[in-house]
C-alpha positions in Angstrom: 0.0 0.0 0.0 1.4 3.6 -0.9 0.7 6.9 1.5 -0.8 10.0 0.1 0.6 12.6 1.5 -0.2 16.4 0.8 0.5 20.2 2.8 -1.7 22.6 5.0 -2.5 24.8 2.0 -4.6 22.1 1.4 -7.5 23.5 3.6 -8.8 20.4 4.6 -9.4 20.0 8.5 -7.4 17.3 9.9 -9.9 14.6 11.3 -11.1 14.6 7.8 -7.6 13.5 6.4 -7.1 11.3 9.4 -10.2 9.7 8.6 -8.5 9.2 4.8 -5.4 8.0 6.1 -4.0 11.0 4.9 -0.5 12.5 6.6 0.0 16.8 5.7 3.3 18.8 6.6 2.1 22.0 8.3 3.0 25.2 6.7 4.1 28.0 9.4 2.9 31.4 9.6 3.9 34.6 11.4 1.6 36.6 13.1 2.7 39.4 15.3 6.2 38.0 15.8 5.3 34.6 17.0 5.7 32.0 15.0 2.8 29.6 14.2 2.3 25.8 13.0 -0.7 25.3 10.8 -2.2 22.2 11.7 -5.5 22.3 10.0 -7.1 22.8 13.1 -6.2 20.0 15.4 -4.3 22.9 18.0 -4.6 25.9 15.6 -6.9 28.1 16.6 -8.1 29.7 13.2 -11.4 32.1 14.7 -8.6 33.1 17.5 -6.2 33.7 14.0 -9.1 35.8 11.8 -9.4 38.0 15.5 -5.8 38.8 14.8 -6.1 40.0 11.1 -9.3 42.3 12.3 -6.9 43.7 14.9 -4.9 45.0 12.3 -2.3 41.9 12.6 -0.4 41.4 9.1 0.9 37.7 9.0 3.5 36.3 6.8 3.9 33.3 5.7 6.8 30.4 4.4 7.5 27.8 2.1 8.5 24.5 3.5 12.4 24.1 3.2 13.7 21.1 2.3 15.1 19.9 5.2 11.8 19.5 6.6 10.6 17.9 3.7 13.3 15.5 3.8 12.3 14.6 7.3 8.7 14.0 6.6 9.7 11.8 2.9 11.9 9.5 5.3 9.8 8.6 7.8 8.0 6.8 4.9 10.8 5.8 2.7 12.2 4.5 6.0 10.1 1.9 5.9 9.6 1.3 2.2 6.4 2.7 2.1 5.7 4.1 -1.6 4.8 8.4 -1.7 2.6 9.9 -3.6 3.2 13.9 -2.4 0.1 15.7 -3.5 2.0 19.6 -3.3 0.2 23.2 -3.3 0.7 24.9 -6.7 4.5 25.7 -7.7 2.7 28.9 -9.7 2.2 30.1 -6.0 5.2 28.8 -3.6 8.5 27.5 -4.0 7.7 24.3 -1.8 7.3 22.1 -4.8 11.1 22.8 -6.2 12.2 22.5 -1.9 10.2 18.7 -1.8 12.1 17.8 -5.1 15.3 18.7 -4.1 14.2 16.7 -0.6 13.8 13.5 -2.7 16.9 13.6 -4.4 18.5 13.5 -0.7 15.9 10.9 0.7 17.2 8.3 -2.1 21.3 9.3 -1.2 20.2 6.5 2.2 17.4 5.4 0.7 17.9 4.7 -3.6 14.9 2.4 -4.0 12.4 5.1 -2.5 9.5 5.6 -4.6 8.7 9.0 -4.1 6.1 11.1 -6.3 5.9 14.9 -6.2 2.8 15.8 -7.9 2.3 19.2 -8.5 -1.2 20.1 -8.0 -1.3 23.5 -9.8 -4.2 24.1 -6.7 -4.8 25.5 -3.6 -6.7 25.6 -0.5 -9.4 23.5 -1.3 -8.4 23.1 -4.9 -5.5 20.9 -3.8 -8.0 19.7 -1.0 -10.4 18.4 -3.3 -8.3 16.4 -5.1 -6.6 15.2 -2.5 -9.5 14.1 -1.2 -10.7 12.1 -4.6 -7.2 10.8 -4.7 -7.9 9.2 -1.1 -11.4 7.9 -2.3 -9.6 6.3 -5.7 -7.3 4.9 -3.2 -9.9 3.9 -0.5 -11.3 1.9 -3.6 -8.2 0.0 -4.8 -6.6 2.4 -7.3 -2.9 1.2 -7.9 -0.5 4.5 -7.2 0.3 4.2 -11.2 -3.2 4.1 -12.2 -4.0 6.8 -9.5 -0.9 9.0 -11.1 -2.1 9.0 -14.6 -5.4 10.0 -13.4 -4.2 12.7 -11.3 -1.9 13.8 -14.6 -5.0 13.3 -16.9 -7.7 15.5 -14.5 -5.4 17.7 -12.5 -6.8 21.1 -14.3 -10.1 20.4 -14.3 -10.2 21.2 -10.6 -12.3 24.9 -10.3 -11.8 27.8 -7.9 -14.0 31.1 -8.1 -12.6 33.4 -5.6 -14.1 36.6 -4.2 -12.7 39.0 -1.6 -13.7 41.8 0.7 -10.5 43.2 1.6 -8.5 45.1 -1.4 -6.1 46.2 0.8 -4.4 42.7 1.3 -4.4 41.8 -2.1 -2.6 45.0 -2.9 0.1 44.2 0.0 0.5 41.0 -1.5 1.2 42.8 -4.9 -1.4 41.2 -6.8 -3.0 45.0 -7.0 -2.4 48.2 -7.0 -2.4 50.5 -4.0 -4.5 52.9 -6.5 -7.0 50.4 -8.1 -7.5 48.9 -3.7 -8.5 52.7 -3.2 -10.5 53.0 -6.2 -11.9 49.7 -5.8 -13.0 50.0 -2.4 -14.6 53.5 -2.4 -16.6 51.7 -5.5 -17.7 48.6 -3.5 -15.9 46.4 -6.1 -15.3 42.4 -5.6 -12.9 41.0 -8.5 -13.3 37.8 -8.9 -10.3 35.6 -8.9 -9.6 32.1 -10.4 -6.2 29.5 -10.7 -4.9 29.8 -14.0 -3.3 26.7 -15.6 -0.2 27.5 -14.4 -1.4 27.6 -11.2 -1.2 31.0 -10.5 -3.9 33.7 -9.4 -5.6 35.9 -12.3 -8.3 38.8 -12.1 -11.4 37.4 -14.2 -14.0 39.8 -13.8 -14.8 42.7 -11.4 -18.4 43.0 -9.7 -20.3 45.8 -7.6 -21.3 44.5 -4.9 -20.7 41.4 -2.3 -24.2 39.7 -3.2 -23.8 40.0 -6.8 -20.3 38.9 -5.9 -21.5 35.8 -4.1 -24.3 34.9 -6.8 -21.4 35.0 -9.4 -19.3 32.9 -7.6 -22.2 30.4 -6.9 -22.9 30.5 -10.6 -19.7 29.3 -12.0 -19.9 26.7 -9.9 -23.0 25.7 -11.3 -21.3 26.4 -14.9 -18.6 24.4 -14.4 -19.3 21.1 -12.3 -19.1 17.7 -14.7 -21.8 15.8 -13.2 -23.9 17.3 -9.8 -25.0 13.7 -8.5 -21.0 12.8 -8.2 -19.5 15.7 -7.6 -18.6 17.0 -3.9 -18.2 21.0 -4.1 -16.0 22.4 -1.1 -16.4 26.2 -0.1 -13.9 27.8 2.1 -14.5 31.8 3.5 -11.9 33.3 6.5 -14.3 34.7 8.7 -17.3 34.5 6.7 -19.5 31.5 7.2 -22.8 33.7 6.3 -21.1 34.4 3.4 -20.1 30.4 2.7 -23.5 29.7 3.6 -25.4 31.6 1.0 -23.0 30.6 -1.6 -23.9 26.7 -0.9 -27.6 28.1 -0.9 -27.4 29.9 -4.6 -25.8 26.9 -5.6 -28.3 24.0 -4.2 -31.0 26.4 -5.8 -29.7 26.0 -9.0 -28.4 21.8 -8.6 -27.9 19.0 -6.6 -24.5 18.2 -6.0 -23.5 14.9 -4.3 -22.4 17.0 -1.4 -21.4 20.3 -0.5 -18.5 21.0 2.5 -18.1 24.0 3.9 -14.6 24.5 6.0 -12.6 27.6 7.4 -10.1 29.0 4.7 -6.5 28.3 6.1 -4.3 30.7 7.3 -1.2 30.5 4.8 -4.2 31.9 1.7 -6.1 34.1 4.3 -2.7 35.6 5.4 -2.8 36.9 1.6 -6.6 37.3 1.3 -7.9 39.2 5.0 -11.0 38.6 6.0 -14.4 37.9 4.1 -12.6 36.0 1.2 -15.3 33.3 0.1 -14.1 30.2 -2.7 -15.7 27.7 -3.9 -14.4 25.0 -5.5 -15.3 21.9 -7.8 -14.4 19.6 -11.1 -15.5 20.2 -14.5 -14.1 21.4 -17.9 -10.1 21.8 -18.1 -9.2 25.4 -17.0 -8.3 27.5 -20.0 
């Protein structure tokens, strides 16, 4: 039997990837000087984290390094346990270039290590989502090749529709301009953000307005899921659960998915995000 294995960025809380047998590495995260571990929630306080940001707190965040990354790789390869890494997207962090380099020094002890970085091109619950499919195709009897060209075949037609409330972060972050934040907030304007197929962050459209915001979001979701009855949709918001709420209303208006999660947005993204950021995220047509 192989382990799946993925990061925090991931999004998912961890008694859900216990319950999938599924080991993370925890990203960390700065906040006020103190240095914290993101462990999807098992000690990580994430409501006591979003308090922070509304107190005017400005996190950071960091990639894994590799030494890290070689010590979680040879706890498995220790033991001959086949690896299939399931990594947040390399068009947003250097962590999938650190866990390569960490494989190359796992196999200096260890040569017959099978180790598989996979780059998910994905994050928070993009990467989240597929990692949790992965662990269902697993749970089911998929061999780790059959799982990898799978993975390979489908791995852009994972979704995310983004909205956020705070310009201001998005311009610290660089992704915006301190002028169009100013502009854009005096305006009321919510862009709407997607993961392009290099896994990076792009500016789709721009909306007046949270609730037409929201619908928008709700309504790609409904454009682009495959198949509702088999399809699980995960929404993430940091500090907006009304918002996340509505979202999985518009959308259950419009279709029936097979099910429809709704979990805090972790801190590594909301660190870039601030509060009120809602996503939603699901499978369909290959991201263009």
């Amino acid at each position: 039997m192989y382990q799946i294995l993925t990061d925090s960025c991931c999004d998912v809380p961890y008694q859900v990837l216990k319950e999938l047998s599924v080991d993370f590495i925890s990203m960390f995260i700065d906040v006020n000087g103190q240095e914290m571990v993101d462990d999807l929630g098992e000690h990580f306080d994430i409501n006591r984290f979003y308090q922070e940001i509304a107190e005017g707190a400005l996190p950071t965040t960091s990639q894994v390094n590799v030494g890290r990354y070689t010590e979680f790789f040879t706890q498995y390869a220790a033991k001959d346990i086949p690896i299939l890494y399931i990594c947040f997207s390399s068009g947003l962090s250097g962590s999938y270039q650190s866990a390569l380099q960490a494989v190359e020094i796992v196999k200096e002890d260890f040569p017959q290590a099978e180790i598989h970085v996979f780059d998910s091109l994905a994050a928070s619950g993009g990467e989240g989502l597929m990692v949790y499919e992965a662990a269902k195709m697993q749970q089911a009897g998929m061999a780790l090749a059959d799982l990898l060209e799978w993975l390979e075949a489908n791995r852009l037609t994972y979704q995310h529709w983004v909205t956020v409330n705070d310009l201001n972060h998005l311009q610290r972050g660089g992704r915006i301009s301190k002028t169009s934040a100013a502009i854009g907030g005096l305006m009321n304007i919510k862009p709407i953000i997607d993961v392009d197929p290099q896994g990076k962050l792009r500016t789709l459209e721009k909306i007046r307005g949270r609730k037409k915001a929201l619908q928008h979001i709700a309504d790609k979701i409904v454009e682009n899921t495959g198949d509702p009855k088999d399809q699980v949709i995960f929404i993430h918001a940091s500090g907006d659960n009304e918002g996340a709420e509505e979202v999985k209303r518009l959308i259950e208006a419009q279709m029936q998915p097979k099910a429809i999660e709704i979990f805090p947005l972790g801190p590594t993204i909301a660190s870039h995000t601030g509060l009120g950021c809602v996503v939603a995220f699901t499978r369909g047509p290959v991201r263009q």
